[in-house]
C-alpha positions as CSV (number, residue, x, y, z in Angstrom):
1,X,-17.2,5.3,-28.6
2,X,-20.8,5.6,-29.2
3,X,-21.0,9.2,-31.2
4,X,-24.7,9.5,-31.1
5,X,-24.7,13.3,-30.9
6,X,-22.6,13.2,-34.0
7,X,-24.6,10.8,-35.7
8,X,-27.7,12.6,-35.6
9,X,-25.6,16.0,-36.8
10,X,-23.9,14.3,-39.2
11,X,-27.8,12.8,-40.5
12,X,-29.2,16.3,-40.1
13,X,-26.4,18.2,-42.1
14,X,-26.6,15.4,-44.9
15,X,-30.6,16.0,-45.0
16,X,-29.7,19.9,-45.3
17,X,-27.4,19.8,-48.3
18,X,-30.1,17.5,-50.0
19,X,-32.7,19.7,-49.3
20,X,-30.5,22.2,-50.8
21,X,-29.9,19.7,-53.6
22,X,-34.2,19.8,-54.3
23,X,-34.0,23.7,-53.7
24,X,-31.2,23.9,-56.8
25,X,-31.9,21.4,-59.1
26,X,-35.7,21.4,-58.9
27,X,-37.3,24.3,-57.5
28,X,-34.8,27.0,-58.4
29,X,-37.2,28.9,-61.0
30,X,-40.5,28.0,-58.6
31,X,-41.2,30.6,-55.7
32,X,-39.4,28.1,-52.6
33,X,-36.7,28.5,-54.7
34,X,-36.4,32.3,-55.4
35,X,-37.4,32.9,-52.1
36,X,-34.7,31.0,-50.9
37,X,-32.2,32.2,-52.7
38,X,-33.6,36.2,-53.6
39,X,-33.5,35.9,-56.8
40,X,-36.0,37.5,-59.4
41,X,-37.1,34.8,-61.9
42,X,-34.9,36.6,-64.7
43,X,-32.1,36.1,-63.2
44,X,-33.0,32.4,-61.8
45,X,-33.8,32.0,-65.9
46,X,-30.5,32.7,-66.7
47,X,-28.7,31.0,-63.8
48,X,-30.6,27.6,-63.8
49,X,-27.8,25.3,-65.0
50,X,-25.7,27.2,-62.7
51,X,-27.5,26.0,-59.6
52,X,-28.2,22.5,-60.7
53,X,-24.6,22.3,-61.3
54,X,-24.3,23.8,-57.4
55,X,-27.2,21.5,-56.1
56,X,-25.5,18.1,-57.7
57,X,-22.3,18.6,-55.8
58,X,-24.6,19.6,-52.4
59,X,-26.3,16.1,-53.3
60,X,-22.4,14.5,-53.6
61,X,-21.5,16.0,-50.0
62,X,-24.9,15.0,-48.7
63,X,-24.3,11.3,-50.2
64,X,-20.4,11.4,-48.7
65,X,-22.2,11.6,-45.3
66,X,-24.4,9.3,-45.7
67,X,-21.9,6.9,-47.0
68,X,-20.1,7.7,-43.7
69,X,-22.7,6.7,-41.4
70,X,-23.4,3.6,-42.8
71,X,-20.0,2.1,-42.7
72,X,-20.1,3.0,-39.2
73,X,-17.0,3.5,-37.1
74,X,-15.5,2.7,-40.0
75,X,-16.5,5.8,-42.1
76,X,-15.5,8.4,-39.9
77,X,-12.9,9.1,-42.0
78,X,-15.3,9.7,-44.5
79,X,-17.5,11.8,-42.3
80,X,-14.5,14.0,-41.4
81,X,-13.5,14.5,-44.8
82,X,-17.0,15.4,-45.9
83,X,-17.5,17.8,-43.3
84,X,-14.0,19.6,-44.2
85,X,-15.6,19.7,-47.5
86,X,-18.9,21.3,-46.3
87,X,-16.8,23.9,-44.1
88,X,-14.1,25.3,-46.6
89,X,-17.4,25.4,-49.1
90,X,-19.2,27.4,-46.8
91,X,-16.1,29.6,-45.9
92,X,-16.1,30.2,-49.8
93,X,-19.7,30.9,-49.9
94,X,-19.9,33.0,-47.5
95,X,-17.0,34.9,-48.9
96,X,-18.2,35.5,-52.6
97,X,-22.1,34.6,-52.1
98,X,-23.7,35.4,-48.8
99,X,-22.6,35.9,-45.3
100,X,-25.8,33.6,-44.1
101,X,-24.1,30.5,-45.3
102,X,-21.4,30.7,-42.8
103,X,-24.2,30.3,-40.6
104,X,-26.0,27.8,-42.3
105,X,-23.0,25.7,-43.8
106,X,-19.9,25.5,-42.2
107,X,-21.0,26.4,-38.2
108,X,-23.0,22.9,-38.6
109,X,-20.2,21.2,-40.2
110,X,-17.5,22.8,-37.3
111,X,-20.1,21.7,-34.5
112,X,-20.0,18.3,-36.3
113,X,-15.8,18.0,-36.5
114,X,-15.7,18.9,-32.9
115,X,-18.2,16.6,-31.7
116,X,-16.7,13.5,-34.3
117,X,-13.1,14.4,-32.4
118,X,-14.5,14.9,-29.1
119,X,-16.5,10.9,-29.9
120,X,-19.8,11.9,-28.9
């Protein structure tokens, strides 16, 4: 099968979760950062090693992916798995965090899983 259309998802939700990786491990105290995530630069003082903690593991999912695609046919295993990964994350986020990552997180990774089944 030639999963193109998943391919490119697939690339595009492993570029999110690093750019989410930047947004937690580097710019969390800077203004992309709190604007991002609304928080007041008190509390992004006192939750810093929080979200670098957060933003490693968005880097591992991101790298999972990436893995994925370039073993091929061979790594859709891995892709799948991965996207579980990013869509039981996002359920839990969206439960305890905010309701936008539902959106932003596991709707992606759903679209992703149906297209890897579907093979395009």
């Amino acid at each position: 099968m030639d999963y193109l259309f998943s391919n490119i998802l697939i690339a595009l939700i492993a570029l999110l979760h690093v750019y989410i990786l930047v947004l937690e491990m580097f710019l969390w105290e800077k203004p992309a950062g709190l604007r991002a995530f609304r928080n007041t630069p008190e509390k992004a003082a006192m939750t810093r090693v929080l979200a670098a903690n957060q933003g490693l593991y968005n880097g591992f999912l991101a790298a999972g992916l990436l893995w994925g695609l370039w073993l091929g046919e061979d790594g859709k295993p891995i892709e799948l798995f991965f996207l579980i990964c990013i869509a039981i994350a996002g359920v839990f986020g969206a439960a305890t965090a905010a309701r936008k990552i539902l959106y932003i997180q596991t709707l992606p990774a759903l679209i992703a899983i149906s297209c890897l089944w579907m093979g395009v």
